[in-house]
C-alpha positions in Angstrom: 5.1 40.2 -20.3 6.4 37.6 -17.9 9.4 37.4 -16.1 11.7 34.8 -14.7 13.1 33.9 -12.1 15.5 30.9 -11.1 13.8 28.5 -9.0 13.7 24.4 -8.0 10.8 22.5 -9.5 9.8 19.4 -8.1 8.2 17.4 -11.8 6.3 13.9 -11.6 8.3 11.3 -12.9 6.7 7.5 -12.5 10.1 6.0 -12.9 12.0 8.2 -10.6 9.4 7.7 -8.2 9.2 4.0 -8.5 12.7 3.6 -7.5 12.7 5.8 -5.1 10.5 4.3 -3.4 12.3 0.7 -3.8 15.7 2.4 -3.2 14.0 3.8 0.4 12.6 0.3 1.1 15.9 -1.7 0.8 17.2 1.1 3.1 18.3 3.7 0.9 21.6 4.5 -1.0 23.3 7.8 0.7 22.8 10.6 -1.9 21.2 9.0 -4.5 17.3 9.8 -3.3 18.5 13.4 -3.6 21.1 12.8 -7.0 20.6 11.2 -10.1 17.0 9.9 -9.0 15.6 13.0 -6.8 12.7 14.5 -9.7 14.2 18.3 -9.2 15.4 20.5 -11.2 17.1 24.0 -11.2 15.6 25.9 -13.7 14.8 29.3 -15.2 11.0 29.5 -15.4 8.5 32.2 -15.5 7.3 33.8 -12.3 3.7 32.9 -11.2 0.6 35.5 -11.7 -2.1 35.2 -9.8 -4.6 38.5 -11.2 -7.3 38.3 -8.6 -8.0 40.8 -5.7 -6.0 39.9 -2.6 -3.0 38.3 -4.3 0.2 40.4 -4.3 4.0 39.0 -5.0 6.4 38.2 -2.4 10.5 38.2 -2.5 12.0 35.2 -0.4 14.6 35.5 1.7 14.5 32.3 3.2 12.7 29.0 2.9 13.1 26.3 5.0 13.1 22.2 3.9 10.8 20.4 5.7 10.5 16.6 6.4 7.3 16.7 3.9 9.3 18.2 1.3 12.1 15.2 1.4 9.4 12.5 1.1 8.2 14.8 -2.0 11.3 14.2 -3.2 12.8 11.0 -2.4 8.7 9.2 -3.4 8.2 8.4 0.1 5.0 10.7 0.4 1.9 8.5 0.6 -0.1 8.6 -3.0 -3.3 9.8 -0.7 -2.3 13.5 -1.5 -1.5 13.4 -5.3 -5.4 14.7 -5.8 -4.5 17.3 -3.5 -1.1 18.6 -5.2 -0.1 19.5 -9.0 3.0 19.3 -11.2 5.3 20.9 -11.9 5.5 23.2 -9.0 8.3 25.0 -6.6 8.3 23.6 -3.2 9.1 25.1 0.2 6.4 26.6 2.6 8.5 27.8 5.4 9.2 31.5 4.1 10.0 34.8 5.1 10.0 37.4 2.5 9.1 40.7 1.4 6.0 42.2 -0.4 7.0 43.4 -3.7 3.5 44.8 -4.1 1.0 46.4 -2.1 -1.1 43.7 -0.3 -4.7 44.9 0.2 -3.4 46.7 3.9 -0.1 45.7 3.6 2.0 48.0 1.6 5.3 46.6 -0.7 8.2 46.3 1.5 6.4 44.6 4.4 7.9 41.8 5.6 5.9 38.6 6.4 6.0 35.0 7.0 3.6 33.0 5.3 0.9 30.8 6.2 0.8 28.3 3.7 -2.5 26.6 3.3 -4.3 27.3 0.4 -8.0 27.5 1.8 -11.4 28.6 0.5 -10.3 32.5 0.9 -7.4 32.2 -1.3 -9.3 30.4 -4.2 -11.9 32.6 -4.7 -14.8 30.6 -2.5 -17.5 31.2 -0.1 -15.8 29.5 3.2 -16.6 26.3 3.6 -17.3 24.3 6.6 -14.5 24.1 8.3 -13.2 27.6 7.1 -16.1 29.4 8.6 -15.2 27.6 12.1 -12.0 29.2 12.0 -10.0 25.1 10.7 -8.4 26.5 7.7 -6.2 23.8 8.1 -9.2 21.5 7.5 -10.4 23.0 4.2 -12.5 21.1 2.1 -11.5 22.8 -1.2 -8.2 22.5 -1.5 -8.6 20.9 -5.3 -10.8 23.4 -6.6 -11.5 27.3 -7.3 -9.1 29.5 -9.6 -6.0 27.7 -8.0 -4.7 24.3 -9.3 -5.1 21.4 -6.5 -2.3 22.0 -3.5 -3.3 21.5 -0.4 -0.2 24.1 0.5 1.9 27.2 -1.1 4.9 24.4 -2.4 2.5 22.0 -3.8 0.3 23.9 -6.1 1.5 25.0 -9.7 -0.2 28.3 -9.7 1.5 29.9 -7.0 5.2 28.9 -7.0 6.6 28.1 -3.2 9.6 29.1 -1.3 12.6 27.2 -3.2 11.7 30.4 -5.9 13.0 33.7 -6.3 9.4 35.0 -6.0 5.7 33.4 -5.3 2.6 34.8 -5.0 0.6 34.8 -1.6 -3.4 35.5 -0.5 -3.7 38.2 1.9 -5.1 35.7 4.3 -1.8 33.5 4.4 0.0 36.6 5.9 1.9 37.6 9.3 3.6 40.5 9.4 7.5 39.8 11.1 8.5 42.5 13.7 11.0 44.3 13.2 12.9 43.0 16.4 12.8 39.0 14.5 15.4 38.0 12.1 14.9 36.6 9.2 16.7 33.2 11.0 14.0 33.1 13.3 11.4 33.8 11.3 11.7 31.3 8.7 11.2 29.2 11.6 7.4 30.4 12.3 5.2 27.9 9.8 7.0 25.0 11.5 6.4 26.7 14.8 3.0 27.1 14.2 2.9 23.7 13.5 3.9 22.8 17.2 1.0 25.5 18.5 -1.3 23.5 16.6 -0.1 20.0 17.7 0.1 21.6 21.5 -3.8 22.3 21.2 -4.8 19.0 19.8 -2.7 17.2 22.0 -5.0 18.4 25.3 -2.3 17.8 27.6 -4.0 18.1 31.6 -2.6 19.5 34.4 0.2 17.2 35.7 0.0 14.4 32.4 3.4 12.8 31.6 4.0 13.2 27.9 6.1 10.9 25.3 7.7 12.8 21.9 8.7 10.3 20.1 11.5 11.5 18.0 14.0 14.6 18.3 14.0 16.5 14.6 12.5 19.4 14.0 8.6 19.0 14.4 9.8 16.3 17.6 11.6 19.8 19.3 8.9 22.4 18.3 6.5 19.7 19.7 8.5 19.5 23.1 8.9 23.5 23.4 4.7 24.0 22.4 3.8 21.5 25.2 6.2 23.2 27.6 5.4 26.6 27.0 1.9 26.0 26.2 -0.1 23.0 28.3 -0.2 22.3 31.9 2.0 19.3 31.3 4.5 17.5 34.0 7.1 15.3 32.2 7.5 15.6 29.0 10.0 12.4 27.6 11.5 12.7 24.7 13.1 9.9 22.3 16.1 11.5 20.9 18.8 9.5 19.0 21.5 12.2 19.1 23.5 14.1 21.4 22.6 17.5 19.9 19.0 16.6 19.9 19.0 15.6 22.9 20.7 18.9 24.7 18.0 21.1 23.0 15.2 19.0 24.3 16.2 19.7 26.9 16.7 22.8 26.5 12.8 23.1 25.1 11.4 21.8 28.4 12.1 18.1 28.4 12.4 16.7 31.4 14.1 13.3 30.5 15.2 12.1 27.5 16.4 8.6 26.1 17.7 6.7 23.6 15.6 4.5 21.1 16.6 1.3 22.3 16.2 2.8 25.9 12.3 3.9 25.2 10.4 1.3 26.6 11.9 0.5 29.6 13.0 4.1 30.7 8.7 5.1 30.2 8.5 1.9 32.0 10.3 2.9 35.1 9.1 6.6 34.9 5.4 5.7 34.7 5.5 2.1 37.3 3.8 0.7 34.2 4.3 -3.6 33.4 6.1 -4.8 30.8 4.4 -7.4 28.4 6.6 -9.4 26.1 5.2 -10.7 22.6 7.6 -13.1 21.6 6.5 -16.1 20.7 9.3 -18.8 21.1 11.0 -20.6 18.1 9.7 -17.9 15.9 11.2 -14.0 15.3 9.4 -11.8 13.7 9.6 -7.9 13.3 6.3 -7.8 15.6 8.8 -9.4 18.4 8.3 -6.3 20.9 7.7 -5.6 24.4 4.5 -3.3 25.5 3.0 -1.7 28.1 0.2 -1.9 30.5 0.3 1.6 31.9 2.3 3.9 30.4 2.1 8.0 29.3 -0.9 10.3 28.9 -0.5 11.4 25.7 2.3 10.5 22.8 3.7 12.4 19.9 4.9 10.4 17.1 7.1 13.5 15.9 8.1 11.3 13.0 6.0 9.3 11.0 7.8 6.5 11.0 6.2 2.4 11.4 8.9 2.1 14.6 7.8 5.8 15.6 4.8 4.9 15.7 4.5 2.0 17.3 6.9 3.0 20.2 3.7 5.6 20.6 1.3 3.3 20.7 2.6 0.7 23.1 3.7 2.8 25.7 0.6 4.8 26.0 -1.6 3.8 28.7 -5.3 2.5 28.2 -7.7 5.7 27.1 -4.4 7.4 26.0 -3.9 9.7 23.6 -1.6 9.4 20.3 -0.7 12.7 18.8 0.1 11.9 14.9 2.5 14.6 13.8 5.1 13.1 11.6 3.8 12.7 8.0 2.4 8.9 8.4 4.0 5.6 7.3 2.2 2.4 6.7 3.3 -0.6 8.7 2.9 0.3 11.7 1.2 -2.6 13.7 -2.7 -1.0 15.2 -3.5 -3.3 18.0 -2.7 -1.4 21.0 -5.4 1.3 19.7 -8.1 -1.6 19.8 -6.9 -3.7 22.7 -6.1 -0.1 24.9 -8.9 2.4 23.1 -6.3 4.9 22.4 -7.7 8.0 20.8 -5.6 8.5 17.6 -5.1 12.4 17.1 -4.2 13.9 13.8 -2.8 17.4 13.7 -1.9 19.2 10.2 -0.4 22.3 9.8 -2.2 25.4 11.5 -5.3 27.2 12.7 -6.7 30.2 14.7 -4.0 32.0 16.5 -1.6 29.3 16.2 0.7 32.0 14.0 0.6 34.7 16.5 1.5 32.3 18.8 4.3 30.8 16.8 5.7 34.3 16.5 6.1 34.9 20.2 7.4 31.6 20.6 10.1 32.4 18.4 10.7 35.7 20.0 10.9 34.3 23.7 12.3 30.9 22.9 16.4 29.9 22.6 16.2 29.4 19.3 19.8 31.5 18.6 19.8 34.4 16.1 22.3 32.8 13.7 23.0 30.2 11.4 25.4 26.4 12.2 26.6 28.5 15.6 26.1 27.0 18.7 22.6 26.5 20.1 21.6 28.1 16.3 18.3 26.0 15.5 19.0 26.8 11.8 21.8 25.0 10.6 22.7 25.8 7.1 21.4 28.4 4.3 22.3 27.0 0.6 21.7 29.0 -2.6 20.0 27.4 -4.8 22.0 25.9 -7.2 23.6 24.0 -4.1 20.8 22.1 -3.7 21.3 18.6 -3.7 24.1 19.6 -0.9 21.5 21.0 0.8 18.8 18.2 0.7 21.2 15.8 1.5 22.6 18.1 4.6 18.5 18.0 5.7 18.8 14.6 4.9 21.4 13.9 7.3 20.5 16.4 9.7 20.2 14.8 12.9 23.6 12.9 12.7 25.4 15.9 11.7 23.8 18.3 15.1 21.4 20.4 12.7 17.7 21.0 13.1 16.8 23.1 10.1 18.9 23.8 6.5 16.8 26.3 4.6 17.3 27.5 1.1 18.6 31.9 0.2 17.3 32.3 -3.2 18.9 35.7 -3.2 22.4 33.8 -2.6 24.9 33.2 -5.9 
Protein backbone atom coordinates (compact mmCIF):
# COMPACT_ATOMS: atom_id res chain seq x y z
CA UNK A 1 0.00 0.00 0.00
CA UNK A 2 1.17 3.53 -0.69
CA UNK A 3 1.89 6.19 1.47
CA UNK A 4 1.76 9.96 1.38
CA UNK A 5 3.53 12.48 2.02
CA UNK A 6 2.91 16.38 1.76
CA UNK A 7 4.84 17.78 -1.01
CA UNK A 8 4.84 20.97 -3.79
CA UNK A 9 3.89 19.85 -7.30
CA UNK A 10 4.80 21.90 -10.15
CA UNK A 11 1.46 20.87 -12.88
CA UNK A 12 1.42 22.13 -16.61
CA UNK A 13 -1.03 24.60 -17.14
CA UNK A 14 -1.06 26.41 -20.85
CA UNK A 15 -2.82 29.36 -19.47
CA UNK A 16 -0.82 29.96 -16.46
CA UNK A 17 2.12 29.58 -18.47
CA UNK A 18 0.99 31.85 -21.23
CA UNK A 19 0.67 34.65 -18.86
CA UNK A 20 3.40 34.12 -17.19
CA UNK A 21 5.40 34.44 -19.68
CA UNK A 22 3.55 37.91 -20.92
CA UNK A 23 3.38 39.03 -17.28
CA UNK A 24 7.60 38.48 -17.22
CA UNK A 25 7.80 40.24 -20.59
CA UNK A 26 6.07 43.52 -19.62
CA UNK A 27 8.33 43.34 -16.62
CA UNK A 28 6.64 41.41 -14.15
CA UNK A 29 4.02 42.19 -11.39
CA UNK A 30 5.76 41.60 -7.77
CA UNK A 31 4.25 38.33 -6.36
CA UNK A 32 2.01 37.45 -8.78
CA UNK A 33 4.58 34.96 -11.01
CA UNK A 34 4.69 33.08 -7.62
CA UNK A 35 0.61 33.81 -6.43
CA UNK A 36 -2.48 33.35 -8.20
CA UNK A 37 -0.52 32.44 -11.53
CA UNK A 38 2.58 30.35 -10.23
CA UNK A 39 1.25 26.34 -11.52
CA UNK A 40 2.09 24.94 -7.77
CA UNK A 41 0.39 23.35 -5.55
CA UNK A 42 0.70 22.02 -1.94
CA UNK A 43 -0.68 18.78 -1.85
CA UNK A 44 -0.96 15.44 -0.13
CA UNK A 45 0.13 12.87 -2.74
CA UNK A 46 1.46 9.41 -2.70
CA UNK A 47 5.12 8.90 -2.22
CA UNK A 48 7.11 7.74 -5.38
CA UNK A 49 8.30 3.83 -5.78
CA UNK A 50 10.82 3.07 -7.85
CA UNK A 51 11.11 -1.18 -7.46
CA UNK A 52 14.33 -1.69 -9.33
CA UNK A 53 17.76 -2.73 -7.91
CA UNK A 54 19.80 0.34 -6.89
CA UNK A 55 16.87 2.55 -5.94
CA UNK A 56 16.35 3.13 -2.24
CA UNK A 57 14.20 6.14 -0.45
CA UNK A 58 15.61 9.19 0.87
CA UNK A 59 14.14 11.66 3.84
CA UNK A 60 14.90 15.45 3.01
CA UNK A 61 16.02 17.65 5.19
CA UNK A 62 16.66 20.38 3.08
CA UNK A 63 16.26 21.47 -0.53
CA UNK A 64 17.35 24.33 -1.98
CA UNK A 65 15.42 26.75 -4.87
CA UNK A 66 17.35 27.24 -7.68
CA UNK A 67 17.23 29.95 -10.43
CA UNK A 68 16.00 26.90 -12.86
CA UNK A 69 13.30 26.10 -10.56
CA UNK A 70 11.81 29.91 -10.60
CA UNK A 71 11.76 29.98 -14.47
CA UNK A 72 9.87 26.45 -13.99
CA UNK A 73 7.61 28.30 -12.22
CA UNK A 74 7.11 31.67 -13.31
CA UNK A 75 7.05 30.01 -17.52
CA UNK A 76 10.25 31.71 -18.23
CA UNK A 77 12.04 28.22 -18.90
CA UNK A 78 12.72 27.88 -22.69
CA UNK A 79 10.08 25.16 -24.30
CA UNK A 80 13.51 23.22 -25.58
CA UNK A 81 13.34 21.09 -22.35
CA UNK A 82 9.61 20.14 -22.19
CA UNK A 83 10.67 16.64 -24.15
CA UNK A 84 13.10 16.32 -21.45
CA UNK A 85 10.82 16.90 -18.30
CA UNK A 86 7.21 15.34 -17.17
CA UNK A 87 4.14 16.58 -15.27
CA UNK A 88 3.15 16.56 -12.57
CA UNK A 89 6.24 16.35 -10.62
CA UNK A 90 8.04 17.71 -7.19
CA UNK A 91 10.77 19.97 -7.92
CA UNK A 92 13.95 20.83 -6.04
CA UNK A 93 17.44 19.06 -6.76
CA UNK A 94 19.56 20.68 -4.19
CA UNK A 95 19.05 18.03 -1.25
CA UNK A 96 20.48 16.70 1.71
CA UNK A 97 18.69 13.89 3.27
CA UNK A 98 18.78 10.65 4.89
CA UNK A 99 18.49 6.98 3.55
CA UNK A 100 15.41 5.52 4.84
CA UNK A 101 16.49 2.28 3.24
CA UNK A 102 19.53 0.37 2.70
CA UNK A 103 21.15 1.65 -0.52
CA UNK A 104 23.13 -1.20 -2.26
CA UNK A 105 26.52 -0.13 0.17
CA UNK A 106 24.88 2.45 1.83
CA UNK A 107 23.01 1.34 4.82
CA UNK A 108 19.50 3.43 6.05
CA UNK A 109 20.47 6.25 8.08
CA UNK A 110 23.35 7.47 5.81
CA UNK A 111 23.22 10.83 5.05
CA UNK A 112 23.88 12.06 1.45
CA UNK A 113 23.58 14.80 -0.94
CA UNK A 114 22.28 14.02 -4.13
CA UNK A 115 23.49 14.25 -7.52
CA UNK A 116 20.64 14.96 -9.52
CA UNK A 117 20.98 13.84 -13.09
CA UNK A 118 19.04 11.11 -14.11
CA UNK A 119 21.51 9.30 -16.54
CA UNK A 120 21.67 5.91 -18.37
CA UNK A 121 22.64 4.10 -14.77
CA UNK A 122 19.58 5.21 -13.03
CA UNK A 123 17.10 4.19 -15.92
CA UNK A 124 18.04 0.86 -16.32
CA UNK A 125 20.49 1.24 -19.61
CA UNK A 126 23.71 0.17 -20.97
CA UNK A 127 25.79 3.64 -20.71
CA UNK A 128 25.64 5.48 -23.47
CA UNK A 129 28.14 7.55 -25.10
CA UNK A 130 28.81 10.17 -23.13
CA UNK A 131 28.12 8.09 -19.87
CA UNK A 132 30.80 5.58 -20.55
CA UNK A 133 33.35 8.81 -20.90
CA UNK A 134 32.57 9.63 -17.52
CA UNK A 135 29.75 13.12 -19.01
CA UNK A 136 26.80 12.04 -17.09
CA UNK A 137 25.89 15.39 -17.40
CA UNK A 138 25.72 14.83 -21.16
CA UNK A 139 23.47 11.82 -21.19
CA UNK A 140 21.74 11.02 -24.22
CA UNK A 141 18.77 9.11 -22.54
CA UNK A 142 17.33 11.29 -20.37
CA UNK A 143 13.61 10.63 -22.04
CA UNK A 144 13.73 7.02 -22.00
CA UNK A 145 14.27 3.73 -19.86
CA UNK A 146 11.89 2.79 -16.80
CA UNK A 147 11.92 6.52 -15.67
CA UNK A 148 9.56 9.12 -17.23
CA UNK A 149 11.56 11.98 -19.31
CA UNK A 150 13.51 14.46 -16.59
CA UNK A 151 16.61 15.45 -17.44
CA UNK A 152 17.03 15.88 -13.42
CA UNK A 153 15.61 14.43 -9.83
CA UNK A 154 12.74 17.72 -9.76
CA UNK A 155 11.73 17.34 -13.19
CA UNK A 156 10.74 13.70 -13.67
CA UNK A 157 7.36 12.36 -12.35
CA UNK A 158 8.69 9.05 -11.30
CA UNK A 159 10.95 10.04 -8.76
CA UNK A 160 9.53 12.95 -6.75
CA UNK A 161 12.36 15.91 -6.07
CA UNK A 162 13.41 17.78 -3.00
CA UNK A 163 10.30 20.19 -2.33
CA UNK A 164 8.79 16.36 -0.98
CA UNK A 165 8.79 14.79 2.21
CA UNK A 166 10.51 11.82 0.61
CA UNK A 167 11.98 10.89 -3.14
CA UNK A 168 13.60 8.15 -4.36
CA UNK A 169 17.39 8.28 -5.54
CA UNK A 170 19.81 5.77 -7.90
CA UNK A 171 22.77 4.71 -6.02
CA UNK A 172 24.78 6.43 -8.58
CA UNK A 173 23.29 10.01 -7.74
CA UNK A 174 24.81 9.60 -4.23
CA UNK A 175 27.60 11.47 -1.92
CA UNK A 176 27.86 10.55 1.36
CA UNK A 177 27.96 14.11 3.77
CA UNK A 178 30.65 13.92 6.55
CA UNK A 179 29.82 13.99 9.58
CA UNK A 180 31.82 17.28 10.22
CA UNK A 181 29.23 19.24 7.29
CA UNK A 182 25.87 20.53 8.34
CA UNK A 183 23.13 20.10 6.72
CA UNK A 184 23.33 24.19 5.85
CA UNK A 185 26.27 23.50 3.97
CA UNK A 186 25.51 20.69 2.49
CA UNK A 187 22.38 21.53 0.78
CA UNK A 188 24.72 23.77 -0.83
CA UNK A 189 26.94 20.90 -2.73
CA UNK A 190 24.75 20.24 -6.19
CA UNK A 191 24.98 24.01 -6.81
CA UNK A 192 28.65 23.86 -5.79
CA UNK A 193 29.30 21.17 -7.96
CA UNK A 194 27.81 23.15 -10.49
CA UNK A 195 30.71 25.80 -10.10
CA UNK A 196 33.48 22.76 -10.27
CA UNK A 197 31.98 21.93 -13.40
CA UNK A 198 31.76 25.46 -14.87
CA UNK A 199 35.59 26.03 -13.32
CA UNK A 200 36.73 23.09 -15.69
CA UNK A 201 34.99 24.08 -18.82
CA UNK A 202 35.94 27.48 -18.33
CA UNK A 203 39.91 26.60 -18.94
CA UNK A 204 41.09 29.53 -17.20
CA UNK A 205 45.32 29.88 -17.94
CA UNK A 206 47.77 30.86 -15.81
CA UNK A 207 47.55 34.69 -15.23
CA UNK A 208 43.89 35.18 -17.61
CA UNK A 209 41.68 38.07 -16.31
CA UNK A 210 38.26 36.64 -15.88
CA UNK A 211 34.61 38.51 -16.13
CA UNK A 212 31.46 36.87 -13.95
CA UNK A 213 28.84 38.49 -15.05
CA UNK A 214 26.35 38.60 -12.35
CA UNK A 215 26.50 38.05 -8.45
CA UNK A 216 23.58 35.40 -7.43
CA UNK A 217 24.24 32.25 -6.52
CA UNK A 218 25.73 30.32 -9.55
CA UNK A 219 27.68 34.08 -10.34
CA UNK A 220 29.46 33.47 -6.43
CA UNK A 221 30.04 29.69 -6.67
CA UNK A 222 31.39 30.55 -10.15
CA UNK A 223 33.88 33.27 -8.63
CA UNK A 224 35.00 30.88 -5.59
CA UNK A 225 35.55 27.57 -8.35
CA UNK A 226 37.75 29.85 -10.49
CA UNK A 227 39.58 31.07 -7.43
CA UNK A 228 40.11 28.05 -5.63
CA UNK A 229 40.35 25.90 -8.66
CA UNK A 230 42.21 27.61 -11.97
CA UNK A 231 45.36 29.41 -12.35
CA UNK A 232 43.44 32.61 -12.85
CA UNK A 233 44.68 36.40 -12.07
CA UNK A 234 41.71 38.79 -11.87
CA UNK A 235 38.64 37.63 -11.60
CA UNK A 236 35.83 40.84 -12.17
CA UNK A 237 32.72 40.34 -11.03
CA UNK A 238 29.40 42.35 -12.02
CA UNK A 239 27.51 42.57 -8.84
CA UNK A 240 24.43 44.77 -8.45
CA UNK A 241 24.25 44.65 -4.66
CA UNK A 242 26.19 45.53 -1.74
CA UNK A 243 25.87 42.04 -0.07
CA UNK A 244 26.87 40.45 -3.32
CA UNK A 245 29.35 42.35 -3.79
CA UNK A 246 31.19 41.84 -0.16
CA UNK A 247 31.12 38.02 -0.76
CA UNK A 248 32.65 38.18 -4.04
CA UNK A 249 34.88 39.35 -2.70
CA UNK A 250 35.11 37.38 -0.18
CA UNK A 251 35.17 34.27 -2.88
CA UNK A 252 38.32 35.59 -4.55
CA UNK A 253 37.21 38.55 -6.66
CA UNK A 254 39.54 40.79 -7.18
CA UNK A 255 37.38 43.85 -8.36
CA UNK A 256 33.97 44.20 -8.59
CA UNK A 257 31.51 46.71 -10.29
CA UNK A 258 28.27 47.89 -10.82
CA UNK A 259 26.24 47.12 -14.05
CA UNK A 260 26.26 50.38 -15.43
CA UNK A 261 30.03 50.53 -14.42
CA UNK A 262 30.88 47.08 -16.50
CA UNK A 263 32.11 48.26 -19.61
CA UNK A 264 34.27 50.88 -18.85
CA UNK A 265 35.69 49.54 -15.53
CA UNK A 266 36.88 46.02 -17.96
CA UNK A 267 37.90 48.79 -20.12
CA UNK A 268 40.34 50.45 -17.93
CA UNK A 269 41.46 47.07 -16.22
CA UNK A 270 42.18 45.32 -19.57
CA UNK A 271 43.73 48.83 -21.80
CA UNK A 272 41.13 47.53 -24.17
CA UNK A 273 39.22 50.50 -26.83
CA UNK A 274 36.00 51.38 -26.61
CA UNK A 275 33.66 51.16 -29.85
CA UNK A 276 30.40 52.97 -29.79
CA UNK A 277 27.34 51.63 -31.94
CA UNK A 278 25.09 54.42 -31.94
CA UNK A 279 23.85 55.42 -34.89
CA UNK A 280 22.68 59.14 -34.70
CA UNK A 281 19.05 60.20 -34.95
CA UNK A 282 18.07 56.75 -34.19
CA UNK A 283 17.96 54.75 -30.50
CA UNK A 284 17.61 51.51 -30.35
CA UNK A 285 18.00 48.82 -27.52
CA UNK A 286 21.27 47.59 -29.65
CA UNK A 287 22.64 51.38 -28.73
CA UNK A 288 25.84 49.90 -26.80
CA UNK A 289 29.42 50.43 -26.47
CA UNK A 290 31.97 47.26 -27.11
CA UNK A 291 35.22 46.31 -26.92
CA UNK A 292 38.27 45.66 -28.91
CA UNK A 293 40.33 43.91 -26.28
CA UNK A 294 38.87 42.92 -23.32
CA UNK A 295 38.86 39.58 -20.68
CA UNK A 296 40.04 35.97 -21.34
CA UNK A 297 37.27 34.24 -20.51
CA UNK A 298 33.50 35.50 -19.39
CA UNK A 299 30.79 33.94 -17.23
CA UNK A 300 27.38 34.95 -18.00
CA UNK A 301 26.29 33.68 -14.31
CA UNK A 302 22.72 34.69 -15.36
CA UNK A 303 21.14 33.93 -18.36
CA UNK A 304 19.90 37.00 -19.04
CA UNK A 305 19.82 38.93 -22.99
CA UNK A 306 21.78 42.06 -21.00
CA UNK A 307 23.95 39.21 -19.14
CA UNK A 308 24.79 38.02 -21.90
CA UNK A 309 25.71 40.43 -24.03
CA UNK A 310 27.77 42.41 -21.42
CA UNK A 311 29.87 38.81 -21.88
CA UNK A 312 30.17 38.96 -25.14
CA UNK A 313 31.30 42.49 -25.90
CA UNK A 314 33.84 42.71 -23.46
CA UNK A 315 35.58 39.54 -24.26
CA UNK A 316 38.59 39.91 -26.33
CA UNK A 317 38.97 38.32 -29.93
CA UNK A 318 39.49 34.32 -29.52
CA UNK A 319 37.86 34.70 -26.09
CA UNK A 320 35.98 32.51 -24.29
CA UNK A 321 32.12 32.84 -23.10
CA UNK A 322 31.25 30.51 -20.28
CA UNK A 323 27.24 30.07 -20.56
CA UNK A 324 26.09 29.27 -17.07
CA UNK A 325 22.84 31.03 -16.33
CA UNK A 326 19.90 29.03 -17.84
CA UNK A 327 19.86 30.97 -21.40
CA UNK A 328 17.49 33.78 -22.67
CA UNK A 329 16.81 34.60 -26.25
CA UNK A 330 17.55 38.13 -27.30
CA UNK A 331 20.68 38.46 -26.74
CA UNK A 332 22.36 40.15 -29.82
CA UNK A 333 25.41 37.29 -31.45
CA UNK A 334 27.64 39.44 -33.41
CA UNK A 335 30.59 39.76 -31.27
CA UNK A 336 30.94 35.79 -31.50
CA UNK A 337 31.22 36.19 -35.39
CA UNK A 338 32.95 39.47 -35.75
CA UNK A 339 35.60 38.39 -32.59
CA UNK A 340 35.42 34.23 -33.02
CA UNK A 341 34.56 33.86 -29.39
CA UNK A 342 34.21 30.26 -28.39
CA UNK A 343 30.70 29.91 -26.75
CA UNK A 344 31.03 27.36 -23.79
CA UNK A 345 28.08 25.59 -22.34
CA UNK A 346 28.39 24.02 -18.88
CA UNK A 347 25.28 22.00 -17.25
CA UNK A 348 25.15 20.67 -14.12
CA UNK A 349 28.09 18.13 -13.08
CA UNK A 350 30.55 15.37 -13.99
CA UNK A 351 33.54 13.28 -12.74
CA UNK A 352 34.76 14.44 -9.52
CA UNK A 353 33.14 17.63 -9.61
CA UNK A 354 30.94 16.35 -6.22
CA UNK A 355 33.89 15.47 -4.30
CA UNK A 356 35.19 18.55 -5.09
CA UNK A 357 32.09 20.46 -4.30
CA UNK A 358 32.22 18.89 -0.88
CA UNK A 359 35.65 20.13 0.03
CA UNK A 360 34.81 23.35 -1.24
CA UNK A 361 32.08 23.60 1.01
CA UNK A 362 34.09 22.30 3.91
CA UNK A 363 37.15 24.82 3.37
CA UNK A 364 35.15 27.75 1.93
CA UNK A 365 33.26 30.84 4.19
CA UNK A 366 30.27 29.73 3.48
CA UNK A 367 28.92 30.25 7.40
CA UNK A 368 27.29 27.30 9.24
CA UNK A 369 23.93 29.04 9.74
CA UNK A 370 21.00 30.30 8.32
CA UNK A 371 20.00 34.70 7.47
CA UNK A 372 23.31 35.37 10.07
CA UNK A 373 25.89 37.31 8.87
CA UNK A 374 28.24 36.03 6.14
CA UNK A 375 25.46 32.82 6.28
CA UNK A 376 25.23 31.91 2.36
CA UNK A 377 21.79 30.31 3.11
CA UNK A 378 19.40 32.75 3.80
CA UNK A 379 16.13 31.48 4.71
CA UNK A 380 14.57 27.78 5.39
CA UNK A 381 10.57 27.88 4.80
CA UNK A 382 8.29 24.81 5.55
CA UNK A 383 6.45 24.01 2.98
CA UNK A 384 3.22 25.36 3.21
CA UNK A 385 5.06 28.85 3.30
CA UNK A 386 5.98 28.53 -0.01
CA UNK A 387 4.95 31.32 -2.04
CA UNK A 388 6.86 33.42 0.87
CA UNK A 389 9.58 31.52 0.13
CA UNK A 390 9.72 31.71 -3.83
CA UNK A 391 9.10 35.13 -3.70
CA UNK A 392 12.01 35.67 -0.80
CA UNK A 393 14.31 33.65 -3.78
CA UNK A 394 12.68 35.76 -5.97
CA UNK A 395 13.92 38.85 -4.41
CA UNK A 396 17.03 37.52 -3.16
CA UNK A 397 19.63 39.70 -4.28
CA UNK A 398 17.90 43.03 -3.15
CA UNK A 399 17.14 41.61 0.16
CA UNK A 400 21.27 40.38 0.88
CA UNK A 401 20.38 36.50 0.49
CA UNK A 402 22.12 33.97 -1.76
CA UNK A 403 20.17 30.81 -1.14
CA UNK A 404 16.28 30.19 0.59
CA UNK A 405 15.87 26.46 0.63
CA UNK A 406 12.74 24.66 1.60
CA UNK A 407 12.54 22.04 5.48
CA UNK A 408 9.92 19.64 4.56
CA UNK A 409 10.23 18.30 8.12
CA UNK A 410 9.23 21.97 9.36
CA UNK A 411 5.20 22.64 10.46
Amino acid sequence: MSRVMLALELFRSVPRYAAARAITAAGGVPGLLVGPLAPVRLTTRNEPVVRRAGWAELKVHLSGICGSDLGAVTGTTSLYFAGVSSMPCVPGHEIVGTLTQDCEDLPAGTRVVVDPVLACAARGLDACEQCAAGHTNRCDRVSVGHLRPGLQTGYCASTGGGWGERLVVHRSQLHVVPETLSDTRAVLVEPLACAVRLASQARVEEGQTVLVSGAGAVGLFATLAIRQLTPAGRIVVVAKHSAQAALARRFGATDVVQPAEALRGVRRLTQALTVQTRLPGIASRMDQEYLLGGVDVAVDAVGSASSLDMALRTTRAGGRVVLSGMPATGADLSPAWFRELELVGTYASAGDAFPTALRLAQEAPLGDGVGGEGDVLGAVYPLHRWREALDHSSSAGRLGTVKVAFDPRQR
